[in-house]
N, C-alpha and C positions, 0 to 999 in steps of 0.2 A: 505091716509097717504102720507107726503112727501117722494122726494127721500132721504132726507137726515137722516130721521125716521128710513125707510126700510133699507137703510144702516147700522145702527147703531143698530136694534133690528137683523138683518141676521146676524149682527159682533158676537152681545152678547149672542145670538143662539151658533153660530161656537166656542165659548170661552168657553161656560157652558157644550158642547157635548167632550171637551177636556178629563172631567173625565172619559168618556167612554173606553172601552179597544179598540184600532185599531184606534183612531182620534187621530190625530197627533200635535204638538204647531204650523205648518207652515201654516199659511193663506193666499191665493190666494183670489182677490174677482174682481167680473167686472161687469158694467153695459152695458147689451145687450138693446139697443134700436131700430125703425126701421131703423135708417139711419148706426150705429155704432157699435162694438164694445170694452169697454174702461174699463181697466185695471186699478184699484186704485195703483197707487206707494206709493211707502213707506209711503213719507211722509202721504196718507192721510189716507195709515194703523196705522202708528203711532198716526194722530188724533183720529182715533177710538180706540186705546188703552190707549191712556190717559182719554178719555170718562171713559170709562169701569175701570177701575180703579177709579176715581174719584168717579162712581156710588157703587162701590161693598167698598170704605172708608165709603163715607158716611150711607148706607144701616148699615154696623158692628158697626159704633158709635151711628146711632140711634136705631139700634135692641134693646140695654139694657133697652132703655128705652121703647121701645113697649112692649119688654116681661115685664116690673114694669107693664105698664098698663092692659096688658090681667092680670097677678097676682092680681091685686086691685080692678077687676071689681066684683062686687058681683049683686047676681040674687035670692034675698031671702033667700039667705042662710050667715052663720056664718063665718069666718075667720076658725073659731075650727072645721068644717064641712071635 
């Protein structure tokens, strides 16, 4: 996986664990390497929240239509079933 992957599914991890009671909205996040360690600033928290957002619009406008499609699927059986 890229670093930029693992970034951004650890973000959407840390955003989804939000509804949890005791995880809090403030997110800190850094990448430890062998030479460094480096602290994402804002701005590139901010990239990951527009990501995340972006993913969680588009997922709610295409869900209606996945739910029509699991609704429409038939397996030998009748609508009236």
């Amino acid at each position: 996986m890229s670093l930029n992957k693992a970034l951004y599914v650890t973000y959407e991890a840390k955003k989804n664990a939000e509804n949890a009671p005791g995880v809090g909205e403030s997110t800190d996040m850094g990448i430890i390497s062998e030479d460094e360690i480096k602290i994402l600033n804002k701005k590139e928290l901010d990239t990951l929240a527009k990501i995340y957002v972006e993913k969680k619009r588009v997922f709610v406008e295409s869900s209606s239509s996945i739910e029509k499609m699991i609704n429409d699927m038939s397996f030998g059986e009748t609508k009236n079933d």
